[in-house]
Every structure is written in structure tokens, then in C-alpha cells.
C-alpha positions in Angstrom: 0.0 0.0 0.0 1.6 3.4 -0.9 1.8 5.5 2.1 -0.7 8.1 2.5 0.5 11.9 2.9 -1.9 14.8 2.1 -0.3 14.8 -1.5 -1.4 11.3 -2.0 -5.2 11.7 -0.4 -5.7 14.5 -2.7 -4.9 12.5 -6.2 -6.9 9.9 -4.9 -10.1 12.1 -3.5 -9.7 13.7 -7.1 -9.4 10.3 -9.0 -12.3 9.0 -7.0 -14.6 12.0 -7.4 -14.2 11.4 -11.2 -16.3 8.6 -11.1 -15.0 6.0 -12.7 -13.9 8.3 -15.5 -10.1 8.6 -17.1 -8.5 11.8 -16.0 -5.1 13.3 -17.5 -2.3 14.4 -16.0 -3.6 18.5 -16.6 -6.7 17.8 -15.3 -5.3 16.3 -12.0 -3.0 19.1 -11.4 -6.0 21.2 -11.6 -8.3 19.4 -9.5 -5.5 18.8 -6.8 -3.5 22.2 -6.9 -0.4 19.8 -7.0 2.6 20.7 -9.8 3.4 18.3 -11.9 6.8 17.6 -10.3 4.6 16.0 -7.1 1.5 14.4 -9.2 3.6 12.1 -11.6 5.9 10.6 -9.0 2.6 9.9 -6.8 0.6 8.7 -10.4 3.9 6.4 -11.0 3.4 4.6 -6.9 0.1 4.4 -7.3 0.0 2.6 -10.6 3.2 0.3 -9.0 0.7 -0.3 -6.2 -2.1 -1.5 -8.3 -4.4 1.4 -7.4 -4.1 2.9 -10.7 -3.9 1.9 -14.4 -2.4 4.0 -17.3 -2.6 4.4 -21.0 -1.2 7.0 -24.1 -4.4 7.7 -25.8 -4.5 6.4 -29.3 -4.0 10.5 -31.8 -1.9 12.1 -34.0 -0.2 14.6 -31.7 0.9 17.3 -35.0 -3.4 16.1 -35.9 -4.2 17.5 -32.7 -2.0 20.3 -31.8 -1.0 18.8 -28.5 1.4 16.3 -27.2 -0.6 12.9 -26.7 -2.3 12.5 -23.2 -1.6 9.3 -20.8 -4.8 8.9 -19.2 -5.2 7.5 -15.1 -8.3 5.2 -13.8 -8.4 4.0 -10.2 -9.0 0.2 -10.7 -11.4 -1.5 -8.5 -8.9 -2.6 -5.7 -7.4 1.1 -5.7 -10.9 2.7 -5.8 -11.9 0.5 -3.0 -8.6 0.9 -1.2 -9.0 5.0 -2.0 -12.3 4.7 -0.3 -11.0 3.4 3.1 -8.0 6.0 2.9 -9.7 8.9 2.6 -12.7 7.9 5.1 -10.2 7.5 7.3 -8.2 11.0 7.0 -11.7 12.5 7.2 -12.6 10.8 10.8 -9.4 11.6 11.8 -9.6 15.4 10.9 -13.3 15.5 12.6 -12.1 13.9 15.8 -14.0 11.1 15.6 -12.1 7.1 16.5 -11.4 5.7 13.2 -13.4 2.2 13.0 -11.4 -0.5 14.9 -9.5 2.1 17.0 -10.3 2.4 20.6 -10.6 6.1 21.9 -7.8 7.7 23.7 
């Protein structure tokens, strides 16, 4: 399991309030307020975790006018991992016992 900072929580908060729809890298740094120099390396664990899958979308870059676009999807053990995570940042950040943990 990657470890989860606040960098980390807020690519996969952003990945899973997509929906279940592909995201590029732009749209992640826009959506997270993270430069690129912090997203990729966190999109790169991820995907070596298994939480995320990758592909180069299929265009003519000089067709479009852009450089081609490697799309990110949370698969469904990263979604459900994602889930937990971030459930658990936001119990921890109202206070409340995260489930399993006694009180202190």
C-alpha cells in the first residue's frame, strides 16, 4: 500500500470523485493544486501499487496540436482501497475514532 501523505489523499479524492472516468495528468493538477513535479511521481506509486492503471491515448499529436495525453483510472482494488483511505483521513480530521481504534 503506498503510504498516505496529504499529496497522496488529494490525487486519490480527485481520482475517485471522477467517477470512474479517465482523468489526464492536466486535469489532475488542476483538480488537486499539486505541480506536476509532485502528481507524476505519486501517479507512477500508485500505478506500481495496483491502485491505478495507465494508457497513451491512441492521436496524432501534430493532428491535434497537443502532445498525446496518458490517461489514469483508479482500478477497482485502488478505488476501494481510496475509499477506506480517505474515510479515514476525514474521521481523523473531525475527531471522531477511526473504526477499529479504541478512543484515547
Amino acid at each position: 500500500m503506498p503510504r498516505m501523505t496529504a499529496s497522496v489523499l488529494k490525487v486519490v479524492a480527485a481520482l475517485l470523485a471522477a467517477g470512474g472516468a479517465e482523468r489526464y495528468g492536466l486535469q489532475l493538477m488542476q483538480a488537486t493544486g499539486l505541480p506536476s513535479g509532485t502528481l507524476y511521481p505519486i501517479l507512477v506509486r500508485l500505478e506500481r501499487a495496483g491502485w491505478v492503471e495507465s494508457r497513451w491515448e491512441e492521436t496524432d499529436p501534430a493532428a491535434e496540436g497537443r502532445p498525446a495525453r496518458r490517461y489514469y483510472l483508479l482500478t477497482a482494488e485502488g478505488a476501494t482501497s481510496a475509499r477506506r483511505e480517505v474515510a479515514a483521513m476525514r474521521q481523523q480530521m473531525s475527531g471522531a475514532p477511526v473504526l477499529g481504534e479504541s478512543p484515547a
